[in-house]
C-alpha positions as CSV (number, residue, x, y, z in Angstrom):
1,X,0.0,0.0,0.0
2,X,2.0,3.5,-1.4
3,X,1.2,6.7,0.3
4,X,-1.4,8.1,-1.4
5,X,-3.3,4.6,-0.4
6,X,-3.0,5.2,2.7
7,X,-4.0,8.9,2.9
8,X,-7.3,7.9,1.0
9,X,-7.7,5.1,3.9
10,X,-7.3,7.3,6.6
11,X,-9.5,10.2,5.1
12,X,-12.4,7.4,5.0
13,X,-11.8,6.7,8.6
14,X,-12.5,9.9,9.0
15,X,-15.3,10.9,6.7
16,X,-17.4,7.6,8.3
17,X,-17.0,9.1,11.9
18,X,-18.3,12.7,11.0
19,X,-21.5,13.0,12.4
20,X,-22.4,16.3,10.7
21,X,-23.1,16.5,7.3
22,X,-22.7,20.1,6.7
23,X,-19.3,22.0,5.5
24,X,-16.9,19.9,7.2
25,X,-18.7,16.4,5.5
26,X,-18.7,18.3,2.0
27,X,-14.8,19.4,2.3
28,X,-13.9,15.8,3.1
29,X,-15.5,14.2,0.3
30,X,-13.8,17.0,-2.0
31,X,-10.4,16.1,-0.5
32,X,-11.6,12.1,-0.7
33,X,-12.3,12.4,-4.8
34,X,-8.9,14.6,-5.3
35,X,-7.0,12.1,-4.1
36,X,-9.0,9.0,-5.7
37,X,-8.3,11.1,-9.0
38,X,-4.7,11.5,-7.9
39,X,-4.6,7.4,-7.5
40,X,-6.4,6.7,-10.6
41,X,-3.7,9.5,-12.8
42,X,-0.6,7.2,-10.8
43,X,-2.2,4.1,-12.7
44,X,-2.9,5.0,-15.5
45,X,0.8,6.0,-16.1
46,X,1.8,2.7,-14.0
47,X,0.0,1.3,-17.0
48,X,0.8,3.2,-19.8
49,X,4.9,2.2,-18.6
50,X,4.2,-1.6,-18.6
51,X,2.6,-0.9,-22.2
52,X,5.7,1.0,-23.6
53,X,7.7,-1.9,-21.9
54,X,5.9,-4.3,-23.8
55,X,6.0,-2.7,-26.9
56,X,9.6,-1.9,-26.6
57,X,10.5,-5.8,-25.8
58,X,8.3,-6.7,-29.1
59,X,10.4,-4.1,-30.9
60,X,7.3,-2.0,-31.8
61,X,9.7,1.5,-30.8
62,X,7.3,4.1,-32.4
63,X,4.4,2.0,-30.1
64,X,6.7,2.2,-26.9
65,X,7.2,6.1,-27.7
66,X,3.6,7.0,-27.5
67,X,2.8,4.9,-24.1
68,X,6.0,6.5,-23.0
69,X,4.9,10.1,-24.0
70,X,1.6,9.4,-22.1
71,X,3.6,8.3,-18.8
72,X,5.5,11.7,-19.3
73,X,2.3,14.1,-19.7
74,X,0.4,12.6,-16.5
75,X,3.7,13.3,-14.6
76,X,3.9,16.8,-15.2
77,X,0.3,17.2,-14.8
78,X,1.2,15.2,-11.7
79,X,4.9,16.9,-10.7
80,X,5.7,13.7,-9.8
81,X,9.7,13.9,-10.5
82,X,10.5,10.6,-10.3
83,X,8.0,9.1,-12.6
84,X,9.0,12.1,-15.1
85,X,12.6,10.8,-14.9
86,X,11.6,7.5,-15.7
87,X,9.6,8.5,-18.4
88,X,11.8,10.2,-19.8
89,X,14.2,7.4,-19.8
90,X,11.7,4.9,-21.3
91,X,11.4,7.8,-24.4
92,X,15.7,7.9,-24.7
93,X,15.9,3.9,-24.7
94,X,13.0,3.3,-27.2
95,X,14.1,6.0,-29.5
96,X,18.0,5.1,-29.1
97,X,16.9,1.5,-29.9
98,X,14.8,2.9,-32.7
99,X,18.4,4.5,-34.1
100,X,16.4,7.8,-33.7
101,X,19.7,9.3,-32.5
102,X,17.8,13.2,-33.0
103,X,15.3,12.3,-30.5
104,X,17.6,11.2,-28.3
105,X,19.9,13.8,-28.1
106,X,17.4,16.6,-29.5
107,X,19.1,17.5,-32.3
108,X,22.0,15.9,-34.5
109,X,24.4,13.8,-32.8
């Protein structure tokens, strides 16, 4: 269970105990869908990885690109760093394996 799991756990603890259902009961289902939204964005890019992995191992490079460029746009939506990074270098080895040497380097080697 990651982090963002757990917060969503916990903020159900604690919307199920709130007896009144005025403001306080409305804010914590807001924060409850943000961060079901959040989980649901983490993934999909989980997923669109394993795709441009499997693409990538069938040779299939241009395939492996696009799941790759998908994981890269839902982590900057995100500004999740780390799955940027990785991203990014899922995109360098599928285009280096392509021989797309521009793409790799952006611009001429």
């Amino acid at each position: 269970m990651n982090v963002l799991h757990c917060q969503v756990f916990i903020l159900c603890i604690f919307v199920s105990l709130c007896v009144q259902r005025g403001r306080a009961f409305d804010l914590c289902m807001r924060l409850l869908k943000s961060e079901v939204v959040v989980i649901l964005q983490v993934e999909e890019a989980r997923a669109y990885s394993n795709l441009g992995s499997s693409h990538h191992y069938r040779r299939n490079f241009a395939q492996a690109i696009s799941y790759h460029e998908n994981v890269l746009r839902i982590a900057q939506e995100l500004g999740d760093h780390a799955v940027e990074a990785r991203a990014y270098a899922g995109l360098g080895h599928a285009a280096r394996c392509a021989g797309d040497y521009t793409q790799v380097w952006g611009g001429t080697p």
